[in-house]
N, CA, C and O atoms as a Tinker XYZ file with bonds, in Angstrom:
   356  protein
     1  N     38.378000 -114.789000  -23.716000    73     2
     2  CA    37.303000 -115.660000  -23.288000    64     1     3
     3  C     36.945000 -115.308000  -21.839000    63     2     4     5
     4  O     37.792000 -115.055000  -20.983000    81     3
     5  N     35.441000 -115.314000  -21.609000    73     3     6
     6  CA    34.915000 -114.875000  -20.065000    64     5     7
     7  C     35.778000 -115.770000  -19.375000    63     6     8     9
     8  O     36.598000 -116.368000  -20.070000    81     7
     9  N     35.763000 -115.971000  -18.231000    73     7    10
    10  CA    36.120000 -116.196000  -17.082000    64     9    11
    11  C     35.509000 -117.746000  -17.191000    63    10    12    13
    12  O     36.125000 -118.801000  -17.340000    81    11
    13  N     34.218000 -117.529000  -17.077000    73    11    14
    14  CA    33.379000 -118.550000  -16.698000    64    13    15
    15  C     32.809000 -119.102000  -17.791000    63    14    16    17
    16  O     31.803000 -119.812000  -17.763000    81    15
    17  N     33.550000 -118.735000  -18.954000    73    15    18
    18  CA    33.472000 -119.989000  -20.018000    64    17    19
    19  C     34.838000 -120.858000  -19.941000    63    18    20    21
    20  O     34.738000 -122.070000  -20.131000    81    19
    21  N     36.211000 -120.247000  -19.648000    73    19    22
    22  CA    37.413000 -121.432000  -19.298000    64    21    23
    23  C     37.127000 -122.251000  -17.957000    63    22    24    25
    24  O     37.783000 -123.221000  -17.578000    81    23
    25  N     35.944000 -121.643000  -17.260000    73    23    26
    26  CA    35.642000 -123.042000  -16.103000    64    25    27
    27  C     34.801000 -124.068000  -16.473000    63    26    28    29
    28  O     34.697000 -125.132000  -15.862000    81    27
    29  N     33.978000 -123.642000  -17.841000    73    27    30
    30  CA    32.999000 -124.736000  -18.317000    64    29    31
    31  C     33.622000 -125.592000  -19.350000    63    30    32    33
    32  O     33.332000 -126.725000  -19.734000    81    31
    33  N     34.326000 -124.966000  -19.618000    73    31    34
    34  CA    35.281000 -125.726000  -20.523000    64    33    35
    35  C     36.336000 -126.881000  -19.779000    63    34    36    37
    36  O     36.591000 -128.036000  -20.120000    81    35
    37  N     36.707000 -126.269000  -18.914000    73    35    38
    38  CA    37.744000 -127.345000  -17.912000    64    37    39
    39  C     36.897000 -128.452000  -17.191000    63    38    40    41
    40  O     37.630000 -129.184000  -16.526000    81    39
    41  N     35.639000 -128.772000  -17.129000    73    39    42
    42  CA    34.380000 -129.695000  -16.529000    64    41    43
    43  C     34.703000 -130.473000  -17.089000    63    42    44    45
    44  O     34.630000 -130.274000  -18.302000    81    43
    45  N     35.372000 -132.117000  -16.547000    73    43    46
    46  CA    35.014000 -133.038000  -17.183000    64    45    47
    47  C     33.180000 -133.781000  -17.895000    63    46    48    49
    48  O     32.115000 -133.999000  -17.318000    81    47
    49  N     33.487000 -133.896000  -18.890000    73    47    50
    50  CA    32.079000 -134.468000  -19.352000    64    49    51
    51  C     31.235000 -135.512000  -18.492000    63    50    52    53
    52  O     31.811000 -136.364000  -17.815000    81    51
    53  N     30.042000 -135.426000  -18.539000    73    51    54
    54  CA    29.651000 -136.066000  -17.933000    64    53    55
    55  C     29.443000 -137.276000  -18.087000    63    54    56    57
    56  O     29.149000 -137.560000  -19.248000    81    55
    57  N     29.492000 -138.534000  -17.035000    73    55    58
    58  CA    29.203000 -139.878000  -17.098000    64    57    59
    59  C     28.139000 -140.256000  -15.970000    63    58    60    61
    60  O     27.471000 -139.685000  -15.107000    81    59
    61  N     28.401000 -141.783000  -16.557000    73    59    62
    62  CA    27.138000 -142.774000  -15.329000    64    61    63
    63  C     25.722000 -141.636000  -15.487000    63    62    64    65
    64  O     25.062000 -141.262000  -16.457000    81    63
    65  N     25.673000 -141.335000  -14.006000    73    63    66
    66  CA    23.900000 -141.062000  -13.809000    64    65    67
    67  C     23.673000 -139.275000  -15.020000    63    66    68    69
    68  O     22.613000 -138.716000  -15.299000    81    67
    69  N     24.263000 -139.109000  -15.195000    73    67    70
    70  CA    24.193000 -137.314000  -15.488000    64    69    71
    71  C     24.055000 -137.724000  -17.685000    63    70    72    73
    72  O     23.318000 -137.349000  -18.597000    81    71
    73  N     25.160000 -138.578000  -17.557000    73    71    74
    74  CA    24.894000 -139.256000  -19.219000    64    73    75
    75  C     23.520000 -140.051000  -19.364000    63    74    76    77
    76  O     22.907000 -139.841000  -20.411000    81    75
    77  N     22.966000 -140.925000  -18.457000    73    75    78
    78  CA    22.062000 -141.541000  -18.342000    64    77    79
    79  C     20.225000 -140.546000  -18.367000    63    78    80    81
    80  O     19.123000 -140.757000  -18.874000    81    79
    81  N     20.731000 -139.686000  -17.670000    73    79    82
    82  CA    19.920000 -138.495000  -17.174000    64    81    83
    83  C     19.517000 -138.203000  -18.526000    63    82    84    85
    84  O     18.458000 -138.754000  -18.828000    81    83
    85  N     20.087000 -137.444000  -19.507000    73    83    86
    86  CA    20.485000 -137.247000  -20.805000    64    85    87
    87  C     19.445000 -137.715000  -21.564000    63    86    88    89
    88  O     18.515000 -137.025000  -21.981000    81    87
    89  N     19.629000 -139.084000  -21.774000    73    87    90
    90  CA    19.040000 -140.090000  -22.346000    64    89    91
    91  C     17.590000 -140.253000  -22.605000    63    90    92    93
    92  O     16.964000 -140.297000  -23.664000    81    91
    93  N     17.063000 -140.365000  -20.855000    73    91    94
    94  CA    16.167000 -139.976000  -20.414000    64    93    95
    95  C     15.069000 -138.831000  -20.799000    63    94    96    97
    96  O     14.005000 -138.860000  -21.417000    81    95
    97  N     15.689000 -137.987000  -20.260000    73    95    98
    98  CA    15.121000 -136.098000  -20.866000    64    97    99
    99  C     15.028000 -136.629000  -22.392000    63    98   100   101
   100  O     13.924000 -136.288000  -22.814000    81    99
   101  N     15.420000 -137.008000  -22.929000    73    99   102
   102  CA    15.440000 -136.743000  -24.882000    64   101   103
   103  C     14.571000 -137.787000  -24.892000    63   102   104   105
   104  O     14.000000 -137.692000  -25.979000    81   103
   105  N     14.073000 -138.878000  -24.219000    73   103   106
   106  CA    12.992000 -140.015000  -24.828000    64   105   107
   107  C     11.552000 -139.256000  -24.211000    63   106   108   109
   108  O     10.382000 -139.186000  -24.587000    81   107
   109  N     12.303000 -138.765000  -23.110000    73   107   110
   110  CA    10.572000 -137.959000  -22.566000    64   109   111
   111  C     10.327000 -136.715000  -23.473000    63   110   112   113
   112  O      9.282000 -136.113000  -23.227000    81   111
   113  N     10.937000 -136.331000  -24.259000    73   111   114
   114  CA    10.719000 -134.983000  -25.302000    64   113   115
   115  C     10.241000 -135.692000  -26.503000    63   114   116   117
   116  O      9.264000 -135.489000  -27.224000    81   115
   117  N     11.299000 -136.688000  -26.538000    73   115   118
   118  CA    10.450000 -137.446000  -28.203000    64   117   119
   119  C      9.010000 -137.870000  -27.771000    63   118   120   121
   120  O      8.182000 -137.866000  -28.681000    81   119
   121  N      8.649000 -138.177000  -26.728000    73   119   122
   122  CA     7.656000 -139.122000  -26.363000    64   121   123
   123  C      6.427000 -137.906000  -26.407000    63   122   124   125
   124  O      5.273000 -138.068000  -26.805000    81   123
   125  N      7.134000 -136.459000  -25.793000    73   123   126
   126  CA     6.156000 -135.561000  -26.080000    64   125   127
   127  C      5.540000 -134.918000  -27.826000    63   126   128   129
   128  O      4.478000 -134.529000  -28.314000    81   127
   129  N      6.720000 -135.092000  -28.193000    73   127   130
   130  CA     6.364000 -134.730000  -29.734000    64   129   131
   131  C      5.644000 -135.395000  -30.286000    63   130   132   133
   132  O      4.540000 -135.034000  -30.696000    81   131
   133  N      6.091000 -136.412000  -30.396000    73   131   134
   134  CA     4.968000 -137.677000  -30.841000    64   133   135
   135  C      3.626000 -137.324000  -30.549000    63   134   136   137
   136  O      2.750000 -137.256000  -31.411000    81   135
   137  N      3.401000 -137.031000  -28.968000    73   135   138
   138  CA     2.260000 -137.316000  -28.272000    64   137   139
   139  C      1.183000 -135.913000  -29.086000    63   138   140   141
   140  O     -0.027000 -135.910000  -29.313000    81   139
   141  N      2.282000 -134.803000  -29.368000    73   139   142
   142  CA     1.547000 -133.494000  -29.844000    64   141   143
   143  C      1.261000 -133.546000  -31.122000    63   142   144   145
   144  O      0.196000 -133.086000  -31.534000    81   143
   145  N      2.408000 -134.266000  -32.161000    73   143   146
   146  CA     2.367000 -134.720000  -33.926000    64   145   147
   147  C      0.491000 -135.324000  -33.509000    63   146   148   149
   148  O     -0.509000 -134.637000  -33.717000    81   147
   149  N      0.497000 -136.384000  -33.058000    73   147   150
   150  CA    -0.698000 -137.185000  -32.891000    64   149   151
   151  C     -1.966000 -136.087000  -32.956000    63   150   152   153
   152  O     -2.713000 -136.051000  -33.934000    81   151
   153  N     -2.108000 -135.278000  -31.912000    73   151   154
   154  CA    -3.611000 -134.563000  -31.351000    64   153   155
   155  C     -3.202000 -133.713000  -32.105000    63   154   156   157
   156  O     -4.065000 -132.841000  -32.215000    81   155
   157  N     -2.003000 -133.422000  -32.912000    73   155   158
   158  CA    -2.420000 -132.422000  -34.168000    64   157   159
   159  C     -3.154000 -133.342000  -35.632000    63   158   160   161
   160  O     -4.327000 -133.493000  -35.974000    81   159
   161  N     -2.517000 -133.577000  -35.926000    73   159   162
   162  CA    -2.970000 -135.119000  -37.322000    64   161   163
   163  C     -4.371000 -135.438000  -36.621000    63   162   164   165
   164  O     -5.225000 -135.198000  -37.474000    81   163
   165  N     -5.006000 -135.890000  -35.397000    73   163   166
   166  CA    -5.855000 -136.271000  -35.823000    64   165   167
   167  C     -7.355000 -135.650000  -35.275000    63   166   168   169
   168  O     -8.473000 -136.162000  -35.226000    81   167
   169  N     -6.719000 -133.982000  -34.795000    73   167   170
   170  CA    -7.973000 -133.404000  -33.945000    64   169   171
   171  C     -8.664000 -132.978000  -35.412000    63   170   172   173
   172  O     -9.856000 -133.238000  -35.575000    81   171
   173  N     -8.017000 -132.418000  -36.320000    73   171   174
   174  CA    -8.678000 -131.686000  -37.512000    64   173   175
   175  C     -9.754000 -132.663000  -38.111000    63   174   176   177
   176  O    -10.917000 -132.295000  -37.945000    81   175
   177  N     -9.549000 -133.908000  -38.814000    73   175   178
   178  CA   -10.662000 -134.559000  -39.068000    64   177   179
   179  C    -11.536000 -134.869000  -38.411000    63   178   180   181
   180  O    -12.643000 -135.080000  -38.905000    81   179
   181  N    -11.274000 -134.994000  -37.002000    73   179   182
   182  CA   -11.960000 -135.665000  -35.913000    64   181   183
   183  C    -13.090000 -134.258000  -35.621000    63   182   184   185
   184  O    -14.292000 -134.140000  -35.855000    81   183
   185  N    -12.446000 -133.654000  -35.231000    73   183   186
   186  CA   -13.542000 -132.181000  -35.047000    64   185   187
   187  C    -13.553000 -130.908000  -35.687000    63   186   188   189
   188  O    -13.888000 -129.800000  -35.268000    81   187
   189  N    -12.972000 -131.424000  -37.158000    73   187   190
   190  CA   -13.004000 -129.900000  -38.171000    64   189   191
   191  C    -12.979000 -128.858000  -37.718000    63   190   192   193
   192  O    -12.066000 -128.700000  -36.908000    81   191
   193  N    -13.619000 -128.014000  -37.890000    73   191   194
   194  CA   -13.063000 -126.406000  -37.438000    64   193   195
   195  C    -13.536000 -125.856000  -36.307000    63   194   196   197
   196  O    -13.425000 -124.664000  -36.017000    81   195
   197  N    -14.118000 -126.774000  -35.588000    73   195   198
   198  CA   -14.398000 -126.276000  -34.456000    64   197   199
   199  C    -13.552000 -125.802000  -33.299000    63   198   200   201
   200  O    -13.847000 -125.040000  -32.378000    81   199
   201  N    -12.412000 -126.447000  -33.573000    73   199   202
   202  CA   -11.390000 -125.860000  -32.297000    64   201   203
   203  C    -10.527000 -124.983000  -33.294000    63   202   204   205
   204  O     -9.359000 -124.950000  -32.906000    81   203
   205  N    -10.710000 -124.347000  -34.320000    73   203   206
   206  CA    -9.960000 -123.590000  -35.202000    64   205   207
   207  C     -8.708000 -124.009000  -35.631000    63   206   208   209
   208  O     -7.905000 -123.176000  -36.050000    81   207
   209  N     -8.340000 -125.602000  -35.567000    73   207   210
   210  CA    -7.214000 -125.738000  -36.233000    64   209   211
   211  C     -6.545000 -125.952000  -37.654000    63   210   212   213
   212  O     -6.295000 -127.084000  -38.068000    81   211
   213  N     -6.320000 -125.012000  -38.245000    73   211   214
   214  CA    -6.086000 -125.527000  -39.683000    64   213   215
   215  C     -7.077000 -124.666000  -40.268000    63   214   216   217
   216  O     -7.093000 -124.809000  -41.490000    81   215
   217  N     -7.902000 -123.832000  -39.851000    73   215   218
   218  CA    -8.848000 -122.640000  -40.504000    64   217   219
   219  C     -8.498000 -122.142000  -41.900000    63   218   220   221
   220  O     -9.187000 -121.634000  -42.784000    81   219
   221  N     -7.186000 -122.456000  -41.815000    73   219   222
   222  CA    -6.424000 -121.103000  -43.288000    64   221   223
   223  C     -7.263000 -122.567000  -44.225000    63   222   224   225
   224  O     -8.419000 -122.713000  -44.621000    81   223
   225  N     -6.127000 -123.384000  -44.296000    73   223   226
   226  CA    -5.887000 -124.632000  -45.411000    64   225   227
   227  C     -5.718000 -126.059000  -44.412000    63   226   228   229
   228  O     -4.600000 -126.469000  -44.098000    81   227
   229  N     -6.930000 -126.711000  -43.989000    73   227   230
   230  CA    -6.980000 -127.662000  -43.130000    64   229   231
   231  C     -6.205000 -128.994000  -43.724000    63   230   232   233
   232  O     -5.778000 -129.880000  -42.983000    81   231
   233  N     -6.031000 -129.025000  -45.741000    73   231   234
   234  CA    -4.951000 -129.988000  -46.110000    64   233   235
   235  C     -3.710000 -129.722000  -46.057000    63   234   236   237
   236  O     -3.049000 -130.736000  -46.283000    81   235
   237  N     -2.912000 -128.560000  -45.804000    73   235   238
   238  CA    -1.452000 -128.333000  -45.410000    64   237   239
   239  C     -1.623000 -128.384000  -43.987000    63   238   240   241
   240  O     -0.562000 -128.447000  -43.367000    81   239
   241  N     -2.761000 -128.372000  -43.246000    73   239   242
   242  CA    -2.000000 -128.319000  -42.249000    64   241   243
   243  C     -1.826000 -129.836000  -41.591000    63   242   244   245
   244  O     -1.064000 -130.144000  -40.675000    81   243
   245  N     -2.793000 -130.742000  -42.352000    73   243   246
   246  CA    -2.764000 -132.386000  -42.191000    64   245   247
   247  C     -1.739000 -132.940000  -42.718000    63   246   248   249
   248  O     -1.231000 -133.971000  -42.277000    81   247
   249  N     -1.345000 -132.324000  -43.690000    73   247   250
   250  CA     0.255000 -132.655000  -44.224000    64   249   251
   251  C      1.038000 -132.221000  -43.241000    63   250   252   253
   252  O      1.755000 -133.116000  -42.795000    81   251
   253  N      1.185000 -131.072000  -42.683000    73   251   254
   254  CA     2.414000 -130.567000  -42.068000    64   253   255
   255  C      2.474000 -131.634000  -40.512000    63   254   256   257
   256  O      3.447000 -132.173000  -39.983000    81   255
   257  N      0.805000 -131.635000  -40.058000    73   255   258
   258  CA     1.192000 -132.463000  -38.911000    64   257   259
   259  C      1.597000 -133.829000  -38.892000    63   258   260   261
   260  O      1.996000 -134.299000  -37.827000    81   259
   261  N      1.540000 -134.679000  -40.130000    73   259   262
   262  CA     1.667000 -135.925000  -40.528000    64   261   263
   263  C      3.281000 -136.057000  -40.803000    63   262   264   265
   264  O      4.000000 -137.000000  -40.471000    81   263
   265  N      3.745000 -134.580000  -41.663000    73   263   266
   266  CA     5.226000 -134.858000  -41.513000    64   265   267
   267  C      6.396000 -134.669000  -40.428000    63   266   268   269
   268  O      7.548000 -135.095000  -40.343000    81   267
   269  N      5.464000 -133.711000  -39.516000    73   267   270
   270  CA     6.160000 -133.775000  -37.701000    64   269   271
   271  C      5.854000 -134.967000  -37.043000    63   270   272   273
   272  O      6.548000 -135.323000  -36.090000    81   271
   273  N      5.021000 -135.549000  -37.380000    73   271   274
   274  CA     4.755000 -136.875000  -36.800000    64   273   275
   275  C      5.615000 -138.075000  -36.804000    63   274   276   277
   276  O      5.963000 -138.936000  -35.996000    81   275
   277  N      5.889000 -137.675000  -38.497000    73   275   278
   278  CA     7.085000 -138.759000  -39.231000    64   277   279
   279  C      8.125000 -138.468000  -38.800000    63   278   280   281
   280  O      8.856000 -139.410000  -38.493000    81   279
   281  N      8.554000 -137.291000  -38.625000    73   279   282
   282  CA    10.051000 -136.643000  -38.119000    64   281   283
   283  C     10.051000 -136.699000  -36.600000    63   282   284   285
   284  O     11.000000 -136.647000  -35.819000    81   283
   285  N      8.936000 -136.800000  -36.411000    73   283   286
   286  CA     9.508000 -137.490000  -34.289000    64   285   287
   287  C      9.435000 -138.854000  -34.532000    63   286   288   289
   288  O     10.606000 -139.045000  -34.203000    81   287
   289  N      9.154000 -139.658000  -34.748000    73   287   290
   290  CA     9.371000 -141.087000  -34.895000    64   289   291
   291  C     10.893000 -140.997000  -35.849000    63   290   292   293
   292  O     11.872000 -141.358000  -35.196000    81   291
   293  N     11.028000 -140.800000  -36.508000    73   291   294
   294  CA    12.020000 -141.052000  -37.155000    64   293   295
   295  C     13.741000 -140.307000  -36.314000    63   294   296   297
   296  O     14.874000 -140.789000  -36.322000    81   295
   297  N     13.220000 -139.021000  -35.696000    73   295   298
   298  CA    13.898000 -138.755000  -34.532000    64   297   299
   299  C     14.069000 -139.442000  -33.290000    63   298   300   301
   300  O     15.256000 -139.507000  -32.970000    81   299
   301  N     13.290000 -139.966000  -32.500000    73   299   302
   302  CA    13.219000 -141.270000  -31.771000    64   301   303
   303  C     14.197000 -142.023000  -32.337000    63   302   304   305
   304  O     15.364000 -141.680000  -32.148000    81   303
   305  N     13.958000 -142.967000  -32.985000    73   303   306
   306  CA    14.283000 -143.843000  -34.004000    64   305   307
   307  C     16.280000 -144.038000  -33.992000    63   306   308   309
   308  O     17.157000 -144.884000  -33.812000    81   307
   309  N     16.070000 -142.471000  -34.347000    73   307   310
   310  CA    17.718000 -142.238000  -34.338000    64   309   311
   311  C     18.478000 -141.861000  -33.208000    63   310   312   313
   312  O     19.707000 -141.883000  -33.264000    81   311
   313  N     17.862000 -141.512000  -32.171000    73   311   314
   314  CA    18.137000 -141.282000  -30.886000    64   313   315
   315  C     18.177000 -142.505000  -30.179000    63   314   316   317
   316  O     18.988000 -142.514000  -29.253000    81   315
   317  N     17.661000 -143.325000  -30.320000    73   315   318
   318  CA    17.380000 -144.704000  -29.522000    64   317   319
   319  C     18.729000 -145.513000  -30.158000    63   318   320   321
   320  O     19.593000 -146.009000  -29.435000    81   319
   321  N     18.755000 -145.560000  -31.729000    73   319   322
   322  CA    19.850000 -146.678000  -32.176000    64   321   323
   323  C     21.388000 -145.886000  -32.017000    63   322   324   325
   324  O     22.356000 -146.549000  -32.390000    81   323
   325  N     21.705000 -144.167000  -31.352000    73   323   326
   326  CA    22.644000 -143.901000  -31.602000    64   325   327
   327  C     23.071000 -143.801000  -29.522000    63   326   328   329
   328  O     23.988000 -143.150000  -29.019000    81   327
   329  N     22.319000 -144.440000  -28.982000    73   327   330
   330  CA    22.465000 -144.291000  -27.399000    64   329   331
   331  C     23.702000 -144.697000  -27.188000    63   330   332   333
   332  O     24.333000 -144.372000  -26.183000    81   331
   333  N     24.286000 -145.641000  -28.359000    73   331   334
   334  CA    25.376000 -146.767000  -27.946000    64   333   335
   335  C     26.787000 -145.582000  -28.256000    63   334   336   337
   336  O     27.929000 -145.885000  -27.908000    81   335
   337  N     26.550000 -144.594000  -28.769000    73   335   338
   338  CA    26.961000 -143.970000  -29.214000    64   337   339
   339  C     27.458000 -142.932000  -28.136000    63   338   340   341
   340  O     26.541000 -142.185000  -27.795000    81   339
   341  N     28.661000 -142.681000  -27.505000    73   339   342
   342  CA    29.085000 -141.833000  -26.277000    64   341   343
   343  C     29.374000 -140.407000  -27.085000    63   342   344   345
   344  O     30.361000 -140.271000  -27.809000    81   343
   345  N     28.487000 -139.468000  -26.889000    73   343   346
   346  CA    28.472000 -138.089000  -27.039000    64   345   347
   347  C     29.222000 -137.125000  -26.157000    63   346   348   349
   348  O     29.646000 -136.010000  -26.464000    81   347
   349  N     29.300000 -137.689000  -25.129000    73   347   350
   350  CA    30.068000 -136.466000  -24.192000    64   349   351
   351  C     31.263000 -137.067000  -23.981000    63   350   352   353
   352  O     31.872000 -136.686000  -22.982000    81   351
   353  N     31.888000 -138.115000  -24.823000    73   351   354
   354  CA    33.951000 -138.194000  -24.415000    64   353   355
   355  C     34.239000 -137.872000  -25.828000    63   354   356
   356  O     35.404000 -137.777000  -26.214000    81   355
């Protein structure tokens, strides 16, 4: 083993502000997915092919953005009810 993987390994895990930190970063990523699931699902009906999205098959691609949509909420979802949940001890 490198060198400087038995020093990352010997790091106690992190707590307080650095676990909290954590938390944070992952609601501002869900919050972005969401935000992108959205202006995908609803630019295509809204302005059809004019911004070229969905050109091939504009109904798979309203499906596909509707089911990233569902899967960041539902990711959220599980991220939020498992906070109570200590990952790094």
């Amino acid at each position: 083993m490198p060198p400087l993987a038995k020093f990352a390994l010997s790091l106690p895990p992190p707590q307080g502000d650095a676990a909290d930190s954590f938390w944070v970063s992952l609601r501002y990523f869900n919050y972005y997915r969401i935000a992108v699931a959205a202006v995908f699902l609803f630019a295509v009906p809204r302005y059809g092919t004019d911004l070229s999205l969905g050109d091939h098959d504009p109904a798979v691609f309203i499906y596909a953005s509707g089911a990233y949509l569902a899967l960041a909420l539902l990711f959220m979802l599980c991220s939020e009810g498992s906070r109570d949940i200590s990952i790094f001890s």
